[in-house]
MIZA-83384 format. One record per residue (C-alpha): chain; x, z, y negated. Coordinates in nm, 4 decimals, padded with zeros to 6 digits, m for minus. Example, Ala and Ser with C-alpha at 12.3 -4.5 7.8 and 13.67 -1.06 7.14 Angstrom:
{rec A {01.2300 00.7800 00.4500}};
{rec A {01.3670 00.7140 00.1060}};
***
This chain:
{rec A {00.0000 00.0000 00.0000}};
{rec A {00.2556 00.0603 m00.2490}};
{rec A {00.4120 m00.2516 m00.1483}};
{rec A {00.1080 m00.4524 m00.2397}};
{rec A {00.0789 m00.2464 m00.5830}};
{rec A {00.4204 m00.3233 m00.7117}};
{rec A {00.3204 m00.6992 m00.5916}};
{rec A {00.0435 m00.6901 m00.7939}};
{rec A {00.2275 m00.5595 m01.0867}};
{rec A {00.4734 m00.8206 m01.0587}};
{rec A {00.2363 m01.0636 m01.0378}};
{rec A {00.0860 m00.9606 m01.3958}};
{rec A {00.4145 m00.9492 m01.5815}};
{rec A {00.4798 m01.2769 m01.4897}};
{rec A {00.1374 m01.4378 m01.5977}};
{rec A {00.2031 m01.2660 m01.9294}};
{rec A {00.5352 m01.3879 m01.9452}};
{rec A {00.3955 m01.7570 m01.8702}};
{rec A {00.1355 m01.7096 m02.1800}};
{rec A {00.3511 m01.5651 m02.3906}};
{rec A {00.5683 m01.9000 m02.3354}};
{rec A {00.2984 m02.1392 m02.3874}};
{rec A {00.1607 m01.9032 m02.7115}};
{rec A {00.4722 m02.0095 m02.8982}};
{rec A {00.4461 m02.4170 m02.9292}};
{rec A {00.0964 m02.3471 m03.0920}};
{rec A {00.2871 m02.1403 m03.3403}};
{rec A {00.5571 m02.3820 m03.3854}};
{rec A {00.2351 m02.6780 m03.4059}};
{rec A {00.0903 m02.4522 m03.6651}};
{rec A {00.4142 m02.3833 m03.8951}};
{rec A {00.5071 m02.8054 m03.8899}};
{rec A {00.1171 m02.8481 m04.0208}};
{rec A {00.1819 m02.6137 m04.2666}};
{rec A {00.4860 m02.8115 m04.3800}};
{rec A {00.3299 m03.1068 m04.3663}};
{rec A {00.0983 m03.0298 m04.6288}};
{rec A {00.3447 m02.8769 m04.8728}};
{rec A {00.4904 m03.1828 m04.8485}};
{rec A {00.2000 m03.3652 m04.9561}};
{rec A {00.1080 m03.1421 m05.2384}};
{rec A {00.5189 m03.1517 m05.3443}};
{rec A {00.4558 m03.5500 m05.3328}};
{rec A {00.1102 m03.5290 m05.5523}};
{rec A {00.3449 m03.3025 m05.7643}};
{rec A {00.5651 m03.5583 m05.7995}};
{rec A {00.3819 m03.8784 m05.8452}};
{rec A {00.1342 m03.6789 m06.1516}};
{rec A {00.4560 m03.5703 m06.2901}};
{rec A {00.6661 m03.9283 m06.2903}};
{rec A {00.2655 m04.0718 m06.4126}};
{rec A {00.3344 m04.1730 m06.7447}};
{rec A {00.0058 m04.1053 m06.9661}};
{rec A {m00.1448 m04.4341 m07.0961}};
{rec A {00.0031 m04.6424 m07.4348}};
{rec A {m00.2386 m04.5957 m07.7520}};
{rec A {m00.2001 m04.9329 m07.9386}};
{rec A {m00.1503 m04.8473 m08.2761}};
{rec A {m00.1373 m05.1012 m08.5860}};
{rec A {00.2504 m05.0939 m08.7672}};
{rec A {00.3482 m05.2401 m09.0975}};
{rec A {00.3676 m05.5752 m09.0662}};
{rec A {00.1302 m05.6259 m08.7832}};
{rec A {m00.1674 m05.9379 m08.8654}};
{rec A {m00.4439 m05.6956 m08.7787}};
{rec A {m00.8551 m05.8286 m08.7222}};
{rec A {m01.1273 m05.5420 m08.8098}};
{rec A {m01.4935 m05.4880 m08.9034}};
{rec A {m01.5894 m05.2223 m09.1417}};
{rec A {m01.8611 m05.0416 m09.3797}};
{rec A {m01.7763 m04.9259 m09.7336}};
{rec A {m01.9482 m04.6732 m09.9358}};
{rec A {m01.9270 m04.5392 m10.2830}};
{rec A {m01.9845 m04.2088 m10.3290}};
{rec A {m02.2359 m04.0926 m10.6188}};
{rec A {m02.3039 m03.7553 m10.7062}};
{rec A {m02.5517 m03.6381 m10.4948}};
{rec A {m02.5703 m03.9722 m10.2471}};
{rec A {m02.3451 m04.2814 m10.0827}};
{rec A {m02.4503 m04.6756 m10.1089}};
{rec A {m02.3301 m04.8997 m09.9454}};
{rec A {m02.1197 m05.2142 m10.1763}};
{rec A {m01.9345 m05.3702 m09.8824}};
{rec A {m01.9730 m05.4442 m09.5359}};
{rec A {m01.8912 m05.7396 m09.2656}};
{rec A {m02.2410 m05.6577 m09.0908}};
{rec A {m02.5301 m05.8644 m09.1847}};
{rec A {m02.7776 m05.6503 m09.0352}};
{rec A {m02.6531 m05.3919 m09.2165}};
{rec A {m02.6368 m05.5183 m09.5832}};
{rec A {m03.0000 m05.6001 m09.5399}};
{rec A {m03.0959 m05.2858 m09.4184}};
{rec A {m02.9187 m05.1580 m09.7196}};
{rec A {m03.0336 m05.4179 m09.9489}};
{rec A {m02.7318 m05.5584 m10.0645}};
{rec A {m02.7194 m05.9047 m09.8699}};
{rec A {m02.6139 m06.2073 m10.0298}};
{rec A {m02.6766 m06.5760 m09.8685}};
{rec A {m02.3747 m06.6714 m10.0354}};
{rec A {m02.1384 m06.4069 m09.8602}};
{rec A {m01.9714 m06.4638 m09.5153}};
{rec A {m02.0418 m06.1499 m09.2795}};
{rec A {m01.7403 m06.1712 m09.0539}};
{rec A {m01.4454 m05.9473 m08.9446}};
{rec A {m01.1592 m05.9335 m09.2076}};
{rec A {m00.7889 m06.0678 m09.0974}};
{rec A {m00.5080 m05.8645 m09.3214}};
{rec A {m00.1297 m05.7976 m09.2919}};
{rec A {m00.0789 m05.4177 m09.2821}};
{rec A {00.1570 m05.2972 m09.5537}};
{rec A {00.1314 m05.5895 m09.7727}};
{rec A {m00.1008 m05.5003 m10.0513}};
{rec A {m00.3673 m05.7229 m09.9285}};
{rec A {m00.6211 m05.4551 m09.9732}};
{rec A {m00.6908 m05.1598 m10.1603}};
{rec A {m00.3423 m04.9227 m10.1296}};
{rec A {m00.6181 m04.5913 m09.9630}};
{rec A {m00.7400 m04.8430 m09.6726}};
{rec A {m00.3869 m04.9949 m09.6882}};
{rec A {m00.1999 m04.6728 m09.5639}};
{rec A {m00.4739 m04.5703 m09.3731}};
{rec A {m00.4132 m04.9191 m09.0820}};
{rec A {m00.0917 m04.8443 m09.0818}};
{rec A {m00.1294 m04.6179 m08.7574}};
{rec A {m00.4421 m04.6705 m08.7243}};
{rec A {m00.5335 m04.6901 m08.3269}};
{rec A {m00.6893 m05.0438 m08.2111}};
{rec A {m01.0498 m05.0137 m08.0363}};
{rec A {m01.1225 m04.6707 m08.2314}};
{rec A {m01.3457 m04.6335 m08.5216}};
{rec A {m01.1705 m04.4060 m08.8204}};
{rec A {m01.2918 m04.2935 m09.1135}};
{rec A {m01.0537 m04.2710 m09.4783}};
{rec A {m01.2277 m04.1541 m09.8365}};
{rec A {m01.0330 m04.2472 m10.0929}};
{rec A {m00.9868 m04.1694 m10.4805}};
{rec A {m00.9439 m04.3446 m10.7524}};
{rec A {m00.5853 m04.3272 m10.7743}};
{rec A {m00.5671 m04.5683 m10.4755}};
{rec A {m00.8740 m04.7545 m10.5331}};
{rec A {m00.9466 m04.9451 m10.8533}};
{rec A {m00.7598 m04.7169 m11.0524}};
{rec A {m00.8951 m04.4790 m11.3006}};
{rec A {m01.1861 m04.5737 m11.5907}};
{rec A {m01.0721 m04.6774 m11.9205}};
{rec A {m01.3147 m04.6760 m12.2290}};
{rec A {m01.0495 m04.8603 m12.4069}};
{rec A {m01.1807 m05.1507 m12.1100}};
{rec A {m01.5226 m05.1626 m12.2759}};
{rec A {m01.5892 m05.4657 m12.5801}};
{rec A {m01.8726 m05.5125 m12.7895}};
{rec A {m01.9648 m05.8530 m12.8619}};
{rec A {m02.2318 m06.0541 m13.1177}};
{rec A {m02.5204 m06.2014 m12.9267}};
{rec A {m02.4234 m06.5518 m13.0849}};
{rec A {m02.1184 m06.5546 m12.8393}};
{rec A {m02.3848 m06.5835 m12.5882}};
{rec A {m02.5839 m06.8201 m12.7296}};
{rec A {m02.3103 m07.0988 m12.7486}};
{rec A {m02.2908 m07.0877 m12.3487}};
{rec A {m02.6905 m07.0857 m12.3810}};
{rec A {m02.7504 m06.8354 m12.1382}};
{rec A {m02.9713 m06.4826 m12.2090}};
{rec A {m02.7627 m06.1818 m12.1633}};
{rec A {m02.8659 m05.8872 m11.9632}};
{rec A {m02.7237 m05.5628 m11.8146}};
{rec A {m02.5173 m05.5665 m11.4496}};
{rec A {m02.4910 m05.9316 m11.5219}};
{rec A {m02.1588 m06.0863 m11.4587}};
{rec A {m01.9906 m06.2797 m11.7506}};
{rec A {m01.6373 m06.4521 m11.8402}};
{rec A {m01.5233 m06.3953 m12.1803}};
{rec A {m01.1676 m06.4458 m12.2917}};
{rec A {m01.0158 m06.5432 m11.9949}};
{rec A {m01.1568 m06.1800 m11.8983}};
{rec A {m01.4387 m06.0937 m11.6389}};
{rec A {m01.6567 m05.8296 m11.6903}};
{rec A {m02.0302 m05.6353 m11.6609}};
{rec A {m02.2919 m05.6512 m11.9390}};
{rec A {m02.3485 m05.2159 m11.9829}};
{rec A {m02.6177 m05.3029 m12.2584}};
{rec A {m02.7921 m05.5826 m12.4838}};
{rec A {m02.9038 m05.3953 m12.8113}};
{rec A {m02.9431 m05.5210 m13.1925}};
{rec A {m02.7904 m05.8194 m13.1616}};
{rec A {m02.4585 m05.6425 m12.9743}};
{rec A {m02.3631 m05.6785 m12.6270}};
{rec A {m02.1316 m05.4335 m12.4612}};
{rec A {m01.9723 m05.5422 m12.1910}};
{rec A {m01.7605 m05.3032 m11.9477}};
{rec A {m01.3935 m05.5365 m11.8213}};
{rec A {m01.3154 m05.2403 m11.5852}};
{rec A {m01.2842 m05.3168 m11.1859}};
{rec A {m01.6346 m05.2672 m11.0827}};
{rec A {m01.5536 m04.8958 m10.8844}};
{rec A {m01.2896 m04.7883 m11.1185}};
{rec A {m01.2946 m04.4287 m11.1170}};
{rec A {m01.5078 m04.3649 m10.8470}};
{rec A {m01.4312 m04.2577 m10.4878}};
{rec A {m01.4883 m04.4587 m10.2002}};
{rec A {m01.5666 m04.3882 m09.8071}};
{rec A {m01.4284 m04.6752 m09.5202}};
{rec A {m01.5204 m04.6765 m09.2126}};
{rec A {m01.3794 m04.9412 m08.9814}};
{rec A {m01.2749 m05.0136 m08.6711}};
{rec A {m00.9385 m05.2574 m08.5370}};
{rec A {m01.0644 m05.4882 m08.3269}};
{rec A {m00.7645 m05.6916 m08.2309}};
{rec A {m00.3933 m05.7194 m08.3767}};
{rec A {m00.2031 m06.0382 m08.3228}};
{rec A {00.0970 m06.0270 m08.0742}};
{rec A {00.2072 m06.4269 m08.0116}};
{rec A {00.2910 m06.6058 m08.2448}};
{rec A {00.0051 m06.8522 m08.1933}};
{rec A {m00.2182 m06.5406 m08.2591}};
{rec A {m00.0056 m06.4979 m08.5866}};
{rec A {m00.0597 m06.8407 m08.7158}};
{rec A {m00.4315 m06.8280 m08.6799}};
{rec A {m00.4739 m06.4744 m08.8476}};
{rec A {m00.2329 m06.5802 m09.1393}};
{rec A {m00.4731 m06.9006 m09.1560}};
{rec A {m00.7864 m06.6418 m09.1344}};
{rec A {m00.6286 m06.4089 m09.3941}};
{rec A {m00.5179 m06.6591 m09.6511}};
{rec A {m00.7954 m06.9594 m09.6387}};
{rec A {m01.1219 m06.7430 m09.5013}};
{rec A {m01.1440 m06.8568 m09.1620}};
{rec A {m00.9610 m06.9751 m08.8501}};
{rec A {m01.2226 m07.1813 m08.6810}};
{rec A {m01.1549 m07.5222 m08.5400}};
{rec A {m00.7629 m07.5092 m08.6200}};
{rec A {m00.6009 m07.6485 m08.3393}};
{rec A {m00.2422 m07.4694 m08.3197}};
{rec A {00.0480 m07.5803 m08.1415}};
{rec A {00.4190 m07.4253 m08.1326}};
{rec A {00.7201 m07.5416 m07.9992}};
{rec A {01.1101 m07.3866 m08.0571}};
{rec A {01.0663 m07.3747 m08.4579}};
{rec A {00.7922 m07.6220 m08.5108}};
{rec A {00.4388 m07.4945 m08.5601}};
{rec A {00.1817 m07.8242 m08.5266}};
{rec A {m00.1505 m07.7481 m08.6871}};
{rec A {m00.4290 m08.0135 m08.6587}};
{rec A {m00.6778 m07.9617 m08.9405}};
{rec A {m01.0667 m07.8924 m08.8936}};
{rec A {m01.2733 m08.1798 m09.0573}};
{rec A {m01.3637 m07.9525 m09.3531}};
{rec A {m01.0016 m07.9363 m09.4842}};
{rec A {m01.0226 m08.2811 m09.5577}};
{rec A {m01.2599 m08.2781 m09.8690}};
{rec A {m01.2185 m07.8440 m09.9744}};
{rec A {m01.0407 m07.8228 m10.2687}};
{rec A {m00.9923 m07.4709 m10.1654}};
{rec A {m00.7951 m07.5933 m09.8834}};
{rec A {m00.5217 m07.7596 m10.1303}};
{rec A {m00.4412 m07.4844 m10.3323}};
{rec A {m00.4417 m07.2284 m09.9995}};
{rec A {m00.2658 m07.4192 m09.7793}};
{rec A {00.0670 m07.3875 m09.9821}};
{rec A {00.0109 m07.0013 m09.9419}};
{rec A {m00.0762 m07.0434 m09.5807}};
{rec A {00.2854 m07.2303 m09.5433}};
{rec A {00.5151 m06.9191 m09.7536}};
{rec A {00.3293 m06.6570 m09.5236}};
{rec A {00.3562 m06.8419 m09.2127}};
{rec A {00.7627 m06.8683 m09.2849}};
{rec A {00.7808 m06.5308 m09.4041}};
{rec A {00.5868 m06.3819 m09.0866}};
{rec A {00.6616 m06.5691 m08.8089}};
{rec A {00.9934 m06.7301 m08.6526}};
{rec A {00.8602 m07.0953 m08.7428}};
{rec A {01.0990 m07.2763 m08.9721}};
{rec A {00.9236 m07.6060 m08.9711}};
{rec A {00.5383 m07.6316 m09.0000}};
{rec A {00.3410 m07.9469 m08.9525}};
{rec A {m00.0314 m08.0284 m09.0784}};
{rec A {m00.1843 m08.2917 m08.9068}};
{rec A {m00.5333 m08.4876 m09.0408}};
{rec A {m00.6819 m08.7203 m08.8175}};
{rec A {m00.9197 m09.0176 m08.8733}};
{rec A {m01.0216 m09.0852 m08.5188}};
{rec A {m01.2169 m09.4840 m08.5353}};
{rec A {m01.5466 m09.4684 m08.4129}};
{rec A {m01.5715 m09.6763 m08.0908}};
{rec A {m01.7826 m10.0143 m08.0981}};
{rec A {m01.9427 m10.1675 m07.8266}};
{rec A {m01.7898 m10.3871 m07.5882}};
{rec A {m01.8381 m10.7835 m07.6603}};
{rec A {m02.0281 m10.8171 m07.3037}};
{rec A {m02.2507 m10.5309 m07.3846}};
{rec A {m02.2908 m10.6631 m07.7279}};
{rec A {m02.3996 m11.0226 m07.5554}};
{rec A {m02.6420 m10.8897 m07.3145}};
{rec A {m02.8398 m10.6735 m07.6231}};
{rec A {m02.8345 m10.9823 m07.8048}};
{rec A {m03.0240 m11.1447 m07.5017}};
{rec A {m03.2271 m10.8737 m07.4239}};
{rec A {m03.3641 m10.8815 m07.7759}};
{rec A {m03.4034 m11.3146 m07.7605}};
{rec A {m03.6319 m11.2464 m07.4671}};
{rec A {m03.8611 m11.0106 m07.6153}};
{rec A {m03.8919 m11.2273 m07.9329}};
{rec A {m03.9761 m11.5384 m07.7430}};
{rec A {m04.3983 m11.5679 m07.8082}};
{rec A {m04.5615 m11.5447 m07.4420}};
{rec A {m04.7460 m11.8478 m07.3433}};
{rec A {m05.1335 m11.8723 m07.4121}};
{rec A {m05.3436 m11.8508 m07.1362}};
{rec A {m05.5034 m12.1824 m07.0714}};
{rec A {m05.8852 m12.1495 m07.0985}};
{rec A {m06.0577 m12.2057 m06.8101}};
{rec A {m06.2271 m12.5718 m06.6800}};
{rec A {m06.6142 m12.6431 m06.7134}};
{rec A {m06.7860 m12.6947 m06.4340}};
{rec A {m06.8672 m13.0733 m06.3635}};
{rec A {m07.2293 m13.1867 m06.4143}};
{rec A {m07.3549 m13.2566 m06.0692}};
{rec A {m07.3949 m13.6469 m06.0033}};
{rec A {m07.7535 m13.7769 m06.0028}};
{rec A {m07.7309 m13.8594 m05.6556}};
{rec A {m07.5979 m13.5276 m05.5300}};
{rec A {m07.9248 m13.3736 m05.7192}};
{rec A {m08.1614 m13.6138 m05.5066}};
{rec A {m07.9852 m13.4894 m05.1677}};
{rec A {m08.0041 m13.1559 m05.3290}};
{rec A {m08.3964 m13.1820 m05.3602}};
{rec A {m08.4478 m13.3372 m04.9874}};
***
């Protein structure tokens, strides 16, 4: 009997000693999982540090620069509107004019081309994102001066035999200015900039800046003459080819632009040579052949139609047929 026990005993160290050996690859399965995935998180570390955050376009001095905007005067106790490229909203606002073109505005940052407050305000301004700038009178139309404001006799107005009233717009001197008032035989008219002294709200928003040179060309062609549409551009080394729209070739506002167009494009791009081309294309006429077979087309339907001959009379019956007739 105490044989069998210590059998027995035996027999139970060893079966513990067996699980205790195959306990220990689950441990070992269990520590390589575990450094498996602080591997993966050390990766994901690694790849959202070395992720480089994404590049806000931003406009520079010197870039051509595209944007639509809204501009505001501010009064005492309100804002209207003077200025806008949206067409839905100067009517809303009352202000639109038939004659005006409601389109984005093309200018060159940093070169004056606007007032100096919206000036410094593109330069940095961030492309796609609508920003906001109020700005004085120190760098908007400058400050009011009464020393600006001329009274006039009513006969000066006469000779150009037009009637004089106030806001109306009149040339005098070689000077443009406002009517302020019409009274006893005296006009006083106001030869300040039209928002001189007040301050002014922008909002706008960049909706595209220029990056190849073709995209250059255009926008200096936008920015000087108005608009862009229809120019056909074409670069090559230092040559710049531009074939002109059909309404350059009677606008006298073409001539005198396109010389500016030419000292802008030099100055701003890396185009030495540039090259305006005007074509007269000759209408195509019809082919002889073609021209033949109209011709004969049109003989044929001119030629009258024959009459229709009238039809025979019947033939009085012979005497003797009517005799047979009657037997």
């Amino acid at each position: 009997m105490a044989d069998d026990k210590k059998k027995q005993t035996a027999d139970k160290k060893k079966t513990e000693t067996k699980k205790s050996s195959t306990a220990k690859p689950k441990k070992t399965e269990a520590k390589k999982t575990e450094t498996k995935t602080s591997d993966t998180k050390k990766t994901e570390t690694k790849k959202s540090s070395t992720s480089k955050p994404k590049k806000v376009d931003k406009a520079s001095k010197g870039d051509i620069v595209t944007f639509d905007f809204d501009a505001w005067v501010i009064l005492d106790d309100s804002e209207e509107l003077f200025e806008t490229t949206s067409e839905e909203l100067a009517k809303a606002e009352d202000i639109f004019d038939e004659k005006a073109k409601y389109q984005p505005l093309t200018t060159l940052v940093g070169a004056n081309r606007v007032v100096a407050g919206l000036d410094n305000s593109l330069e940095g301004a961030e492309v796609g994102k609508k920003t906001t700038v109020e700005i004085p009178p120190s760098e908007g139309d400058g400050a009011w001066d009464p020393k600006l404001v001329e009274i006039f006799p009513m006969r000066d107005f006469a000779k150009e035999e037009y009637q004089p009233y106030p806001g109306m717009e009149v040339s005098i001197k070689n000077k443009t200015g406002r009517i302020v008032t019409v009274q006893s035989g005296r006009v006083r008219v106001d030869f300040n900039a039209p928002l001189a002294g007040k301050t002014v709200r922008y909002e706008y928003t960049i909706s595209k800046k220029a990056s190849k040179s073709d995209e250059k060309a255009l926008g200096i062609i936008a920015m000087d003459y108005g608009n862009s549409t229809d120019f056909m551009i074409s670069g090559k080394d230092d040559l710049l080819e531009i074939t002109l729209p059909e309404i350059c070739k009677y606008d006298q506002n073409w001539f005198i632009m396109k010389y500016r167009i030419v000292g802008d494009l030099r100055e701003h791009t890396d185009y030495k040579s540039i090259k305006f081309i005007e074509e007269y294309i000759k209408k195509e006429e019809p082919k002889e052949e073609a021209k033949a077979d109209v011709k004969a087309d049109e003989k044929k339907e001119d030629k009258p139609k024959p009459k229709a001959k009238p039809k025979a009379k019947p033939k009085a019956k012979k005497d003797d047929e009517k005799k047979a007739d009657k037997k």
